[in-house]
C-alpha positions in Angstrom: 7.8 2.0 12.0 4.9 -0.9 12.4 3.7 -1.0 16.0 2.6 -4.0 17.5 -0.9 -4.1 18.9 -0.6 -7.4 20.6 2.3 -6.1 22.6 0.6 -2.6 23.7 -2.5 -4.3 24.5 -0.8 -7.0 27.4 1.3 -4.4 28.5 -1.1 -1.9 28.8 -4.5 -2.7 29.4 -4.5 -6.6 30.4 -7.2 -6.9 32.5 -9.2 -5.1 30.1 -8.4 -7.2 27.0 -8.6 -10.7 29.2 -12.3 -10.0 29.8 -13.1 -9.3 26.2 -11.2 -12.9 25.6 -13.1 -15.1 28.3 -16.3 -14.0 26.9 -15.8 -15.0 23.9 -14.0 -18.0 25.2 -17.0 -18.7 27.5 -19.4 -18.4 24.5 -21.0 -15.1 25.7 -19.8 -12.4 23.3 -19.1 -14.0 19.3 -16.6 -13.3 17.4 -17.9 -9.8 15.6 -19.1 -8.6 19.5 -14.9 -9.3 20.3 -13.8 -7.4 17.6 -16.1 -4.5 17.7 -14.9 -4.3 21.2 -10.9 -4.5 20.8 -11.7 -1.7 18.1 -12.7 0.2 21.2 -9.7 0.1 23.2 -7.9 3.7 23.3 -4.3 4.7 21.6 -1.2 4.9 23.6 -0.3 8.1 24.9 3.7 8.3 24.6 4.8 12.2 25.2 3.9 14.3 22.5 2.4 11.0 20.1 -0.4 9.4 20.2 0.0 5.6 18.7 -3.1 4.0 17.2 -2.4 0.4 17.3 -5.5 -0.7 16.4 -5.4 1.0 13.1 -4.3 -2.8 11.9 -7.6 -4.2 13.2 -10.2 -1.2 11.6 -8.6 -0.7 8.2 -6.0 -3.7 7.6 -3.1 -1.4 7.2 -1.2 -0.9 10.7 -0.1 2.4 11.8 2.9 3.9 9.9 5.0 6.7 11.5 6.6 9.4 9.3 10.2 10.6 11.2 13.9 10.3 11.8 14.6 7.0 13.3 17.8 5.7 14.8 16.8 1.9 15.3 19.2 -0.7 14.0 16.6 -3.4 13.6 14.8 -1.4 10.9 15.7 -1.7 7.1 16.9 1.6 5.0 15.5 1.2 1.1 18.2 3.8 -0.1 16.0 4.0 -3.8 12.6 4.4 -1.7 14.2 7.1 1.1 12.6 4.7 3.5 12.8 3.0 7.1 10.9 -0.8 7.3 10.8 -3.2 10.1 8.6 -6.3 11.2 7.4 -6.8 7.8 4.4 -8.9 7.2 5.1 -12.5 5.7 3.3 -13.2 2.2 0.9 -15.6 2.8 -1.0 -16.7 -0.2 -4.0 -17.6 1.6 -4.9 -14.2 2.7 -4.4 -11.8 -1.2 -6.1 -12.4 -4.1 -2.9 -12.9 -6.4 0.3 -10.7 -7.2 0.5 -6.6 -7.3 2.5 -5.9 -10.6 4.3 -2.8 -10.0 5.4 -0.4 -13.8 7.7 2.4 -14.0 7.6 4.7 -16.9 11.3 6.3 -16.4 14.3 5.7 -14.2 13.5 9.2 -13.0 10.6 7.8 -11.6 11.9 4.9 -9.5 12.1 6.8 -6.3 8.4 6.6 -6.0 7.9 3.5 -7.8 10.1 1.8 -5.3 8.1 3.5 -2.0 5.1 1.9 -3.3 7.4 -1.6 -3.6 8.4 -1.2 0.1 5.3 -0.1 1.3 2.9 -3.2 -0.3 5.9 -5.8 0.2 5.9 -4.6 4.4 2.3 -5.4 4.4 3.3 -9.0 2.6 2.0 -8.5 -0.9 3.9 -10.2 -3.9 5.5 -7.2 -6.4 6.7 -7.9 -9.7 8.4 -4.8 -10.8 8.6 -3.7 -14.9 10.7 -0.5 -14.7 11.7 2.0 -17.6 8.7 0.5 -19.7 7.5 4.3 -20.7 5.0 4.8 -24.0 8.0 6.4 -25.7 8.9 3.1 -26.1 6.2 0.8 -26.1 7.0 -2.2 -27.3 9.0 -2.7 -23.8 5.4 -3.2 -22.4 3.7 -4.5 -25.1 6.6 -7.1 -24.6 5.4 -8.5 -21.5 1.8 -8.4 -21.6 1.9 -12.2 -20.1 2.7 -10.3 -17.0 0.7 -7.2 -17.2 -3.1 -10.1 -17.8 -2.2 -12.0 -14.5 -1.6 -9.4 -12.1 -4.6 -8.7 -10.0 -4.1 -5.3 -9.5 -1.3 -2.8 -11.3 0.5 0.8 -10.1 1.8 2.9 -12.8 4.0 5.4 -11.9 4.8 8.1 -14.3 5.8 11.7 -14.8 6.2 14.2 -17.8 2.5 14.2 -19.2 2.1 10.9 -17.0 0.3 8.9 -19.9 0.9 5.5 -19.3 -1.8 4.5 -16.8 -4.1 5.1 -19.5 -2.5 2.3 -21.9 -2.3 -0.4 -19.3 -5.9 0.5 -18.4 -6.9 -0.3 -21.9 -4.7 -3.7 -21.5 -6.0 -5.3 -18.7 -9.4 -6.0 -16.3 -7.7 -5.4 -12.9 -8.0 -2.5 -11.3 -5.0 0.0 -12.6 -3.4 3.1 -9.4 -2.1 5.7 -11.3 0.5 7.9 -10.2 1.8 11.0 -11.0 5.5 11.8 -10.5 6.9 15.5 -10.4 9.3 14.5 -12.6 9.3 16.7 -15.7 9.8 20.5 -16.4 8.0 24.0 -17.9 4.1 23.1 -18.2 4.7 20.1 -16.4 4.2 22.0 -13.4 6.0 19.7 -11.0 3.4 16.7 -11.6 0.5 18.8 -12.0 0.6 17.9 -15.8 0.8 14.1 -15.4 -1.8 14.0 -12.4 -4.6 15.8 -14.6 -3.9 13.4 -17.7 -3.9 10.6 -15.3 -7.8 12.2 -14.1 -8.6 12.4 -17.4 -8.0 8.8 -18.3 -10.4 7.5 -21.1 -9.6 4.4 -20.2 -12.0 2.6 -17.2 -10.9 0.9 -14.4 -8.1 3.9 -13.0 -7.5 5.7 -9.9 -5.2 7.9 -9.0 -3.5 8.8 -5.8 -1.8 12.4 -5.4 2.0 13.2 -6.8 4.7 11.9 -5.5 2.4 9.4 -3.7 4.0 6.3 -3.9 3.3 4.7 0.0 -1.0 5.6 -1.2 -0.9 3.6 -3.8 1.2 0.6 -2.2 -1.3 0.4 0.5 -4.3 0.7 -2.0 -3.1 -1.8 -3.6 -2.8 -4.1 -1.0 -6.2 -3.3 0.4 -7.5 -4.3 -3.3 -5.3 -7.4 -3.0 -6.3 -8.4 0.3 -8.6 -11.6 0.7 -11.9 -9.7 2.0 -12.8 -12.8 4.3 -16.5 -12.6 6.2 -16.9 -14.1 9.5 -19.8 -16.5 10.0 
């Protein structure tokens, strides 16, 4: 679940928020001084959770809450286990280009797709190249045409989690490894694919923790994300 900042903020703490606005608006406070000071405004107490809508503003990635939800208007992503709702529109004025998304097994496409919900909610382009494992390799060699124009690339992979190191020595965008548990014996429930992935020779790849599909969707959107500096 995505809160909504502007919401909270009108309902909560109007007066507040309209004297940060007519300073600005009046010229006396710039645009930095206005958002350094909605940074400041508190989170919502609700019970027993405290919501931090301005998470959005400081880091570019809103709030997501982990829990069982009973709201109609949100989205179930059976392959991904997960809930989505108010997702962010892709506007190509704001990333840097598309997120190419590769899978190295259908055993792996529970994570894979977690990471394809999560950067899509926070309205990044994914183009997805599942089952493309090195056992095979010639089903990635295969679309290389892809694998050049994507400005940033998440390999998911289990067993002895390999594959982030060949794309890494295919392409100049920065390359999110990450390790699935999917394998058995010394595979060690992922532990075997997340050192080889630590261990890559080639440059250019990180790796987020197993299992850790929603990490590297928002990592890659952060990368994705047009940095824009304020005059």
């Amino acid at each position: 679940m995505i809160a909504d900042p502007l919401l909270w903020l009108h309902r909560r703490d109007k007066t507040a928020l309209t004297h940060i606005l007519t300073r600005l608006q009046n010229g006396n406070a710039s645009l930095q001084e206005t958002l350094n000071a909605l940074h400041g405004f508190p989170a919502e107490v609700i019970e027993d959770a405290v919501v931090d809508h301005q998470r959005g503003v400081r880091t570019g990635i809103p709030e997501v809450i982990f829990g069982d939800n009973e709201i109609p208007a949100l989205h179930y992503h059976a392959q991904a286990a997960m809930l989505s709702a108010n997702e962010t529109a892709i506007d190509r004025d704001q990333i840097r280009g598309d997120i190419v998304l590769i899978c190295a097994g259908t055993s792996d496409i529970a994570v894979a797709e977690e990471a394809h919900v999560t950067a899509r909610a926070l309205g990044h382009p994914v183009t997805q190249l599942y089952d493309v494992g090195v056992a095979g390799l010639h089903r990635l060699l295969n679309r290389l045409d892809i694998l050049t124009g994507a400005t940033v690339i998440i390999v998911v992979a289990g067993m002895e989690g390999a594959l982030p190191s060949v794309v890494g020595g295919l392409v100049n965008c920065p390359v999110i490894g990450v390790p699935t548990s999917v394998g058995y014996g010394t595979g060690a429930g992922g532990f075997a694919a997340l050192l080889g992935m630590l261990n890559s020779c080639a440059p250019g790849v990180a790796v987020v923790n197993i299992d850790n599909g929603f990490g590297a969707g928002c990592l890659a959107a952060s990368i994705n994300r047009c940095m824009k500096r304020d005059d």
